[in-house]
Structure formats: structure tokens, C-alpha cells
C-alpha positions in Angstrom: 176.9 115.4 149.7 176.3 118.7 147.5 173.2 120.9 148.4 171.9 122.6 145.6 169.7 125.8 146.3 167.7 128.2 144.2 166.3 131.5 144.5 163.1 130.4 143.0 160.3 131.5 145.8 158.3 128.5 144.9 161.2 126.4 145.9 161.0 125.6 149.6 163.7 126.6 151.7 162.5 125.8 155.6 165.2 123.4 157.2 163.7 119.7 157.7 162.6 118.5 161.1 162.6 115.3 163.0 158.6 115.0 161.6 159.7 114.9 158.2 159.9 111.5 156.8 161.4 109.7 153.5 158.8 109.0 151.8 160.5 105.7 150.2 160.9 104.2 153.8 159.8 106.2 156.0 163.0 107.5 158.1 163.9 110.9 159.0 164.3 113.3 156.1 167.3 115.0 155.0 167.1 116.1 151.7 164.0 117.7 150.1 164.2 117.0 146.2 161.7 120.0 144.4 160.3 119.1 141.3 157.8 120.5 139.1 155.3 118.6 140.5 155.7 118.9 143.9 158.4 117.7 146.6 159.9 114.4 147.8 161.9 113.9 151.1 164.3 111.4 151.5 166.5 109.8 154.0 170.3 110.0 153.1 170.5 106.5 151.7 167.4 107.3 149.2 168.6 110.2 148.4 172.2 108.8 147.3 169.9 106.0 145.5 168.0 108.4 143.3 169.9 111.9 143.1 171.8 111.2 139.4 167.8 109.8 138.6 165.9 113.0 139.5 169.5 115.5 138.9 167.8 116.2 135.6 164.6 117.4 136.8 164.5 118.6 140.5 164.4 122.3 140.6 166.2 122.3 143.5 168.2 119.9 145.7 168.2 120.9 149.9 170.7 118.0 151.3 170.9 118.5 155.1 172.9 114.9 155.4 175.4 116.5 156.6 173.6 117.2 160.0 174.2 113.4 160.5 177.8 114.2 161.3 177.1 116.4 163.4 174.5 114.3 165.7 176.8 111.5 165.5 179.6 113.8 166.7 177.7 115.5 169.4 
């Protein structure tokens, strides 16, 4: 997956932790979608559901999926 950062300081930046959770389903986070209005966390299957939805108005897109490679492969 593409991550998408900005250099906006009202963008956060922080990586995501085991406590952060999707907030369709509940799972652990891995991308952070920023929008105007605040943020949304998603697991990798949300987020692959709803990035071309929210590609036109999320200020910034963090996409850590690729940490579940890594996890799987340690």
C-alpha cells in the first residue's frame, strides 16, 4: 500500500501502536486517515475498503500495513 505524508503540523505523524484500534471493527490499526475533521484509524482491510472513498478529502494518509509483513515474517 502507498503511505501518503504531509508536512502539515496539524497532521499527526506518531507511528500507531498495538492500543490503536479500527474504528469500523475494532482491530489493530494501521493506517491513520486525517481529515479536516479529525482522524480515523483503520485496520488494513478498512482501509483498502474506503481509501479511493476518503482519497479526495483526507489530508493525509499514514499506511503502516506494511508492518504486517514484517510481523508475519519475523
Amino acid at each position: 500500500m502507498t503511505q501518503i505524508t504531509t508536512e502539515n503540523p496539524s497532521v499527526t505523524t506518531a507511528p500507531l501502536t498495538a492500543l490503536d484500534r479500527c474504528d469500523s471493527c475494532g482491530a489493530q490499526a494501521y493506517v491513520r486517515a486525517t481529515l479536516a475533521t479529525g482522524e480515523l484509524l483503520f485496520c488494513a482491510h478498512h482501509a483498502a475498503r474506503f481509501k479511493e472513498n476518503l482519497a479526495g478529502t483526507a489530508l493525509a494518509w499514514h499506511d503502516e500495513s506494511s508492518r504486517l509483513l514484517d510481523e508475519r515474517g519475523a
